[in-house]
C-alpha positions as CSV (number, residue, x, y, z in Angstrom):
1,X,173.1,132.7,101.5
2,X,170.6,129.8,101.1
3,X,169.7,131.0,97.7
4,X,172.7,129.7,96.2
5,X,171.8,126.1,96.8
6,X,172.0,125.9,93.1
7,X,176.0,124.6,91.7
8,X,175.3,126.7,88.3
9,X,173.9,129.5,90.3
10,X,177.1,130.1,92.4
11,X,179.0,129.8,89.6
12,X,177.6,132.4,87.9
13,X,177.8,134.8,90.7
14,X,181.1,133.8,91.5
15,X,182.5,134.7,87.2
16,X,179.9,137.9,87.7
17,X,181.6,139.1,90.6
18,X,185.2,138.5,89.5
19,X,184.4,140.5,86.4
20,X,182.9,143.3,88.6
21,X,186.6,143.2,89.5
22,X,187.9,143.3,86.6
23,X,185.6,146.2,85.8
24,X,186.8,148.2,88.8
25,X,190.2,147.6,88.2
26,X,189.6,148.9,84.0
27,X,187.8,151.8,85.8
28,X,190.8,152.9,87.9
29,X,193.1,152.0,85.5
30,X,191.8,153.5,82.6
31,X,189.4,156.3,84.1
32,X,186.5,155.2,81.6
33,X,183.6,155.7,83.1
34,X,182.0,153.3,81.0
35,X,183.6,150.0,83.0
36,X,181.1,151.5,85.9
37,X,178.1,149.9,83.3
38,X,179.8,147.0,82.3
39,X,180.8,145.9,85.9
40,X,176.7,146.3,86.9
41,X,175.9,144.7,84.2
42,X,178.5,141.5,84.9
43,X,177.4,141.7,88.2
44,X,173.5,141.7,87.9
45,X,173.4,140.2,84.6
46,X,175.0,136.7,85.5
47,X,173.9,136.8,89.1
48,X,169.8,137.3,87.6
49,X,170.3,134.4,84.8
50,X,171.4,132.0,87.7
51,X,168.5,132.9,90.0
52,X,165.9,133.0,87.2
53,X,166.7,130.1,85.4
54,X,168.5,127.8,87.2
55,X,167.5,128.5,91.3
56,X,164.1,129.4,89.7
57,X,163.8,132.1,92.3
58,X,163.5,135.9,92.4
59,X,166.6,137.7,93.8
60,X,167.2,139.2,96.9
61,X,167.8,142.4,95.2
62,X,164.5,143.4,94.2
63,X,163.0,142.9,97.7
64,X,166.4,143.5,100.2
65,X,169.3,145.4,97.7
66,X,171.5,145.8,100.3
67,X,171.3,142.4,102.0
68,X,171.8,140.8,98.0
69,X,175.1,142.9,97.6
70,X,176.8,141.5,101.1
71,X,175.0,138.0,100.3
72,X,176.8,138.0,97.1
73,X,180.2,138.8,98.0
74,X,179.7,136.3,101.1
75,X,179.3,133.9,98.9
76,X,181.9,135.1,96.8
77,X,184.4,135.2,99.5
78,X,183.3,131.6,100.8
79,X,183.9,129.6,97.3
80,X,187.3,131.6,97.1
81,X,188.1,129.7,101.4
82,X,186.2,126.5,100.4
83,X,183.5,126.8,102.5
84,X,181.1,127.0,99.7
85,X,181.8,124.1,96.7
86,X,182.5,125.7,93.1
């Protein structure tokens, strides 16, 4: 969780993750299999450009996947309590 020092950064994993959501919920509601792309894309795409060019650090996905996914929805689950600022 410490590479999220970044306001920008946990902001963009925090609109990446809710539209993972949204994603998932299109899936289920529509059966597309389609929103199973767009919601890895949301999720790794925004989470990435905040590492990259604003934490100007690599990922935790590249060198510990599974540690990155429950990082992310830590964090995700802290700025929704207000534990973590937005």
């Amino acid at each position: 969780l410490g590479e999220h020092r970044n306001r920008t950064c946990r902001r963009l994993h925090f609109v990446g993750s809710t539209l993972v959501l949204v994603c998932l919920a299109m899936l289920f509601i529509t059966g597309r299999p389609q929103y199973i792309l767009y919601a890895l894309l949301c999720g790794y795409g925004f989470a990435w450009v905040g590492h990259f060019v604003f934490e100007k650090n690599r990922p935790a996905t590249f060198k510990r996947p599974l540690y990155s996914f429950i990082g992310d929805w830590a964090v995700y689950r802290d700025i929704w309590r207000g534990r973590i600022p937005f």
